[in-house]
Structure formats: C-alpha cells, structure tokens
N, C-alpha and C positions, 0 to 999 in steps of 0.2 A: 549530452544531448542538448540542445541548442536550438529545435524548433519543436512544433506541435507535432507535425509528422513524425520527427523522429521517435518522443516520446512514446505517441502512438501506437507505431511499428514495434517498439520495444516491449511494450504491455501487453501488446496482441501477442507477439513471442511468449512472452511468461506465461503468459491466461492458458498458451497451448500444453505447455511445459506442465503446468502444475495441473489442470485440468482431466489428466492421465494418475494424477494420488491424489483417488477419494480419501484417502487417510492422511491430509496433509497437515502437519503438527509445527512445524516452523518453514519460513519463508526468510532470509537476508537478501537485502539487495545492494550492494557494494558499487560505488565510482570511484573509480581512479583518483580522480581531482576533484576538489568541492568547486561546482559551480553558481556563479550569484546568480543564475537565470532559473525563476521559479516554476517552471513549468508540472503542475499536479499532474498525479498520476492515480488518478480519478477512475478511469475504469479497468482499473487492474484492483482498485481498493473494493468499488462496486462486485467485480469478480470473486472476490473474497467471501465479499459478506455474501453471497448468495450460494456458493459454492462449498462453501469449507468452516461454515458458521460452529458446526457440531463437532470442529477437529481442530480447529487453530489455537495453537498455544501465546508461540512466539512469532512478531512482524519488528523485523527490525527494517525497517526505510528512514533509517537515522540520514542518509546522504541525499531523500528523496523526497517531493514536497507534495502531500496530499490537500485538499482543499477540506474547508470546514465543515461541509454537510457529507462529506468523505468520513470523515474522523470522527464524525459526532454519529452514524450509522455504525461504524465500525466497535465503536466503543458499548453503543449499544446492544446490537447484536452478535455479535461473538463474544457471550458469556464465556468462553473458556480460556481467553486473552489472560496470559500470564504478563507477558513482558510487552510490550510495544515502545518501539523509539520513530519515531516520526519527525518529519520537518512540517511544521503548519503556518498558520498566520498567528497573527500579535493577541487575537483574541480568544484561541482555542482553548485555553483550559478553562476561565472563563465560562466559554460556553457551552 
C-alpha cells in the first residue's frame, strides 16, 4: 500500500472482517514485501481498542506501521495483549 487511500480502504476491509468476531483473540496482518513507506494504520488500531479490548490476546502488525498515540492506547487498554509486534516510531517504547 503506497498511499493514504489505499491504506484506508484496507482497514475499513478488516474493521468489517473482524467486526463480525466479538470473540476476537488474535489478529496477523501479513505483506508480501516490506515497504519503506510509513503509512499508520491508526484507525484499524483505534478499532481495536474499542471493539475487542476484553478479547485481544495476540496483534501481530510486525509488517505494518501504527502511530504512537496508536500504540500507547493500545498498550493501555487492552489488558489482555499477550504478544504484540508492531512497526512504530523511534520513540515508542520510550514512551
């Protein structure tokens, strides 16, 4: 994915996809190719935490890049985060 739209498009797909298992316990999200183009995926993370706080174990978006006020909610609020792999910024753990 390569622009804001795209990403967009692609997170509103999942939001729909996952939004159908209240009982959602892990989530992977896989690219083909690592891309150097950072584009967060922000309201699919926002999606999470409000949706699946009381079920999320494992978030693997090890290929996918969240923004810091993303990660820092997420981390927060979904107490039941076993695993998470994330792409963030230089400052994220940190903060």
């Amino acid at each position: 994915m390569y622009t804001r739209r795209e990403v967009n498009d692609f997170d509103k797909w999942v939001r729909r996809m996952v939004s159908r298992s209240p009982g959602l316990q892990a989530l992977h999200l896989q690219c083909e190719e690592e891309s150097t183009i950072h584009i967060s995926h922000d309201s699919l993370v926002d999606h999470l935490v409000k949706k699946h706080t009381e079920t999320l174990r494992v978030l693997d978006f090890s290929t996918a890049f969240i923004g810091l006020k993303s990660f820092e909610s997420l981390l927060l609020t979904c107490s039941k985060l076993e695993v998470v792999s994330v792409q963030s910024g230089k400052g994220a753990v940190v903060s």
